[in-house]
N, C-alpha and C positions, 0 to 999 in steps of 0.2 A: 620522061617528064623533064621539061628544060629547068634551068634555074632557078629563072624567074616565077616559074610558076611551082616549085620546091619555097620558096620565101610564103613565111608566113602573111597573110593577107589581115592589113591593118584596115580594123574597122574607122571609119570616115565620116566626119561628121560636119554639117554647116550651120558657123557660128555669122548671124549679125547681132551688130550692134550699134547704136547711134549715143550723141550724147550732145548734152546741153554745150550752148557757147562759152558756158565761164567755167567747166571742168580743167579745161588745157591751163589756162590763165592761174586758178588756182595752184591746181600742181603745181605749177613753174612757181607761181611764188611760195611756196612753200619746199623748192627745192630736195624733193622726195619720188621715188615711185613708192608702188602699194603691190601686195603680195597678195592674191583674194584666192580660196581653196573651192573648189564646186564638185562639191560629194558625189553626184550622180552622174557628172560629167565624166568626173575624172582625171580633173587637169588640176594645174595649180600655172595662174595666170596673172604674167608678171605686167602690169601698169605703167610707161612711163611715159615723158611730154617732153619736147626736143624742139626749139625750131617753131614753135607754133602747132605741132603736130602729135595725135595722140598716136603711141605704140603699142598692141597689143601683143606678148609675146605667151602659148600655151606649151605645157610640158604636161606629160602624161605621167599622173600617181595615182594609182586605181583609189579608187573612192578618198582620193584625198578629205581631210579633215584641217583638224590644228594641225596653226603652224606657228613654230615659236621662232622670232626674229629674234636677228642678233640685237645687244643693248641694253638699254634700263627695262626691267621690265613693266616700267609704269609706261610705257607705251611712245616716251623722247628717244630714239634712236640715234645713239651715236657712234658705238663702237663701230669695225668693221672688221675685228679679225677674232669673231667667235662663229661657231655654226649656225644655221640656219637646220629647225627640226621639223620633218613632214609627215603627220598620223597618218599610218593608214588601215587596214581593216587587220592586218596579221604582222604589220614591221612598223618601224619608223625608221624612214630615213635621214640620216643627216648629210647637209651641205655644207664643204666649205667656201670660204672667200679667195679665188683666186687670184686675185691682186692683179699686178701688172698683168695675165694673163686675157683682162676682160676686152682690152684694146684690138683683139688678137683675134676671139672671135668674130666669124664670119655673122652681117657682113663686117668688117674690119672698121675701128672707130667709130661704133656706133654705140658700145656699153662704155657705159664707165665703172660698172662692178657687174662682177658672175658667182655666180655660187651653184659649185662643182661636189655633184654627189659622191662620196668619199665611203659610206659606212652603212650600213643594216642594222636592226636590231628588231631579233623577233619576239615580241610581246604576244602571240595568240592574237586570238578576236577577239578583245577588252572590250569593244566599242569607245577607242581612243574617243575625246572632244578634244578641249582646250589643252593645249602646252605651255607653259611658260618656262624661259631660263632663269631659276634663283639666283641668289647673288654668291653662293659657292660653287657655283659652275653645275648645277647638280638640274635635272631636266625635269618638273615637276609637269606630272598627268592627269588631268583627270579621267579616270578610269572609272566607267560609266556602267559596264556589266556589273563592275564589283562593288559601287557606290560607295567608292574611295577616291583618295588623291595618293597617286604612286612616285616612287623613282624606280631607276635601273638597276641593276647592278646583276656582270657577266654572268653569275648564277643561278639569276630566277629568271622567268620570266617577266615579272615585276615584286617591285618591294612595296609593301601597301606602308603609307605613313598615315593617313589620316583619315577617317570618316565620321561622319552626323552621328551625334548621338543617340537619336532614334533608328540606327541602325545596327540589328541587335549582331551581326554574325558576319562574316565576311564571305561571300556567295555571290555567283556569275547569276545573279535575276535581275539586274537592272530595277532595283526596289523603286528610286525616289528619283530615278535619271536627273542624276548630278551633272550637269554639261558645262560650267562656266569659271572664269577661276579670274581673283584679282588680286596684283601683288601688293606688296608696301617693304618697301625697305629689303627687297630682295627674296619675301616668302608670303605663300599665301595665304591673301587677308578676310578676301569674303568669296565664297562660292554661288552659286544659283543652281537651286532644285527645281524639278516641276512637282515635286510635291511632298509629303513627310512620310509618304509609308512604308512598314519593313513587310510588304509582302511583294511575292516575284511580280513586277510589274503594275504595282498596286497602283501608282503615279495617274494611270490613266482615269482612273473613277474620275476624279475631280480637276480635270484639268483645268477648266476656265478659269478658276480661279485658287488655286493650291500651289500655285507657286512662288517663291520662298527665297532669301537672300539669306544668307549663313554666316556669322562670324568664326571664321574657323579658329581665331587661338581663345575666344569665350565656350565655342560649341556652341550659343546660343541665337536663335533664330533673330535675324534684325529685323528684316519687316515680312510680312505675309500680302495673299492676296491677288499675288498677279498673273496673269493669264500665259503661262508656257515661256519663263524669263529665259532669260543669257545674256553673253557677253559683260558681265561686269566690269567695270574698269575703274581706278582713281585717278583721277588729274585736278593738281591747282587743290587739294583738300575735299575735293568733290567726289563723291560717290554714284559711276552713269550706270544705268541698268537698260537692257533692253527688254521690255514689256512686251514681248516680241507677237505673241497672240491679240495684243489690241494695236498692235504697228507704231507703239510709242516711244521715246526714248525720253526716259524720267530719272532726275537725280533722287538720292533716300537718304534720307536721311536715320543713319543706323539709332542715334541713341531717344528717338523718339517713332521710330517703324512710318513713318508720312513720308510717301513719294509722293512729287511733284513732275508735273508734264514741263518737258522742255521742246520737244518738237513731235509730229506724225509725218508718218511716211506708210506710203501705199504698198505693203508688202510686210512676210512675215520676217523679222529680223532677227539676223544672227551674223558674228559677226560687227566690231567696231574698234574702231583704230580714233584713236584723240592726237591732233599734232596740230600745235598753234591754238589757233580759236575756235577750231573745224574740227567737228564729228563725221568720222564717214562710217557710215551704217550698210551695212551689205542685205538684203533684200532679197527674197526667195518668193515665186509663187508656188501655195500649197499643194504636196502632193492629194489624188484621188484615194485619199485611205481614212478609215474611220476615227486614226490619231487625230486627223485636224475636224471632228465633226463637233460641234459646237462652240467653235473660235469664232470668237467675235468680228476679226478681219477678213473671216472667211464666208462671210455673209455677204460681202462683194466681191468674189473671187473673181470675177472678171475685169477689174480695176487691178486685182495686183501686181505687181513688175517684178521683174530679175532683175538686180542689178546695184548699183551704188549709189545713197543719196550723201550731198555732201550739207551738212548744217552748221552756220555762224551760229556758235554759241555764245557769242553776245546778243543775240538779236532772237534766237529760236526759229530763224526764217533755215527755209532752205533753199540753198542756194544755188547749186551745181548737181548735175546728175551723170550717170552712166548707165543705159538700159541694154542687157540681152535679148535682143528681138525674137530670136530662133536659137539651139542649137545647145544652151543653158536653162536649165528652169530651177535650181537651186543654188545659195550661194555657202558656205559655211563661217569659215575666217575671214579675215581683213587684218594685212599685216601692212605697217609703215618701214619700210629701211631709206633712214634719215640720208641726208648728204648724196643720192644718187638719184638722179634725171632718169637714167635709162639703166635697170637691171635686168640680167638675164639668167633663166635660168638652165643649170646642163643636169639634166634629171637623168634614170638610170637608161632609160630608152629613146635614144639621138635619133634613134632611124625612125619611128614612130612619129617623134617631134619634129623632121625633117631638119636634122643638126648634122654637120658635120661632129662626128667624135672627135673628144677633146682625152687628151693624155697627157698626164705630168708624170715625167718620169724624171730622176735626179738626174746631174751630170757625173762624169766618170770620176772626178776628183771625190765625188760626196759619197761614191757606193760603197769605197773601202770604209768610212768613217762609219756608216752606217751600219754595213755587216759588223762590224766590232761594236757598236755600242748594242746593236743586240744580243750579240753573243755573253757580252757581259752581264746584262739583263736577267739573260737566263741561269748565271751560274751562280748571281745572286738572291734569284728567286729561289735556286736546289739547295742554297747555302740556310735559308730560310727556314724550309721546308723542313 
């Protein structure tokens, strides 16, 4: 058997996609690409606008999910030299910012920032959702099997910090599928369930309308009612939720449980990113499974799109769009990294992605330094010990 036919044979797929005329325009002025995850695809597909021109760049993460951007975690992006984190069904991976490096990738002078997989971490099959980066550097999960909110740390698998109070026990049933997280001030502020129950998969009884926005530092439920939510977010004092079963995106108001409609869009949503005035909402058409059978959106399944709509939140119009014609049929995240036109991403599989491999390796001056600050490392971890 020749080589080439020894090389594992990568499955191939065909992605179109068109988009409205004020999408490019937008992005440019709002000097951004967008990070967006597509669970069933399996990529994680980086957005930018150059020139008049849109770039679609795909990297292969098996069932990617959440993805926690570098920056504030209220969704203004401005850092650039923290990770980039990517759920997936049994790891998360992290990315760094490879700096001057991004110019370098092929073709050459077309990024202006890269973020270069560096790290592992295997959590099991949690049923990763939403990630967000706290404000002590610390990687907040929601962990959906166990209908918690987690962090890491090298000895568990995960560390459960927080769940519903109607959830009596800590157990891999996916009771109340908690999927949503929103921060404030560095920690999370309110989550979204699709429903209140502590049995294995209880959530499904009543979905149409059992879904549920959480005050996580009260435990007390802020409003009820909505059909299969996600994506919570704050901006500007505001509280956006995706009403994602009636294709809505409504602010709520926590201390009196009343949402209000701020726009509709043709598709189940998950997924949304706030920068400037503009909501971008990520858009899925519903799988054929019995989860989506009496969703209100799904009574014109033939209307629904994949894809992105972009909404002036002064006005509740919508204004820009991005649709996957073939090739994608769910979306999950929608991430912003602020300050970059054109980002790329170098995921664990180059050859897949059809990337040249990228390697940072120190120079010779920095190896001696580096053997010695780890060696010291370890004699004061023995000293510890």
């Amino acid at each position: 058997m020749g080589n080439d036919q020894k090389q594992r044979r990568v499955a191939t797929r065909e992605i179109k996609f068109r988009h409205s005329a004020q999408f490019v325009p937008i992005l440019e002025h709002l000097g951004c690409s967008l990070l967006v995850s597509t669970y069933a695809a399996g990529k994680v597909v980086s957005i930018g606008a150059a020139a008049g021109k849109l770039q679609l760049g795909f990297s292969n993460f098996q069932q990617a999910m959440g993805i926690a951007a570098p920056g504030c975690p209220e969704g203004q992006v401005h850092a650039a030299d923290q990770s980039i984190a990517v759920g997936g069904p049994n790891v998360i991976w992290f990315l760094r910012d490879g700096g001057p490096l991004a110019a370098q990738i092929e073709p050459a002078g077309t990024y202006d920032r890269a973020y270069l997989v560096r790290e592992s971490f295997v959590t099991g099959n949690i049923h990763v959702h939403e990630m967000q980066w706290g404000s002590d550097g610390q990687l907040w999960i929601v962990n959906t099997l166990f209908s918690c909110l987690s962090t890491l740390h090298e000895d568990f698998n995960f560390v459960p910090r927080w769940q519903p109070s109607f959830i009596s026990e800590l157990s891999p049933q996916d009771r109340c599928h908690l999927n949503g997280m929103a921060m404030k001030d560095g920690k999370p502020r309110y989550v979204t369930a699709l429903g209140t129950s502590d049995a294995a998969r209880g959530w499904r009884e009543n979905k149409s309308d059992s879904g549920v926005v959480i005050d996580v530092a009260s435990g007390e439920i802020a409003a009820r009612g909505f059909c299969m939510p996600h994506s919570p977010r704050l901006h500007q004092g505001k509280l956006f939720v995706l009403d994602s079963g009636r294709g809505s995106l409504v602010t709520v108001d926590p201390s009196t449980g009343l949402s209000t409609q701020v726009a509709e869009y043709p598709g189940y949503g998950r997924g949304l990113a706030i920068h400037g005035q503009f909501a971008i909402v990520g858009m899925s058409r519903a799988r054929e499974t019995s989860v989506f059978g009496g969703v209100p959106i799904c009574d014109e399944r033939d209307a629904m799109r994949c894809g992105l709509v972009v909404i002036d939140l002064s006005s509740g119009q919508s204004v820009a769009f991005l649709e996957f014609e073939s090739g994608v049929e769910e979306l999950f995240d929608v991430q912003v990294i602020g300050g970059s036109r054109q980002t790329v991403i170098c995921g664990p599989y180059p050859r897949e992605d059809e990337q040249l491999p990228v390697w940072v390796v120190p120079r010779e001056d920095q190896v001696r330094s580096l053997v010695e600050k780890s060696l010291c490392s370890q004699v004061m971890r023995k000293q510890i010990l």
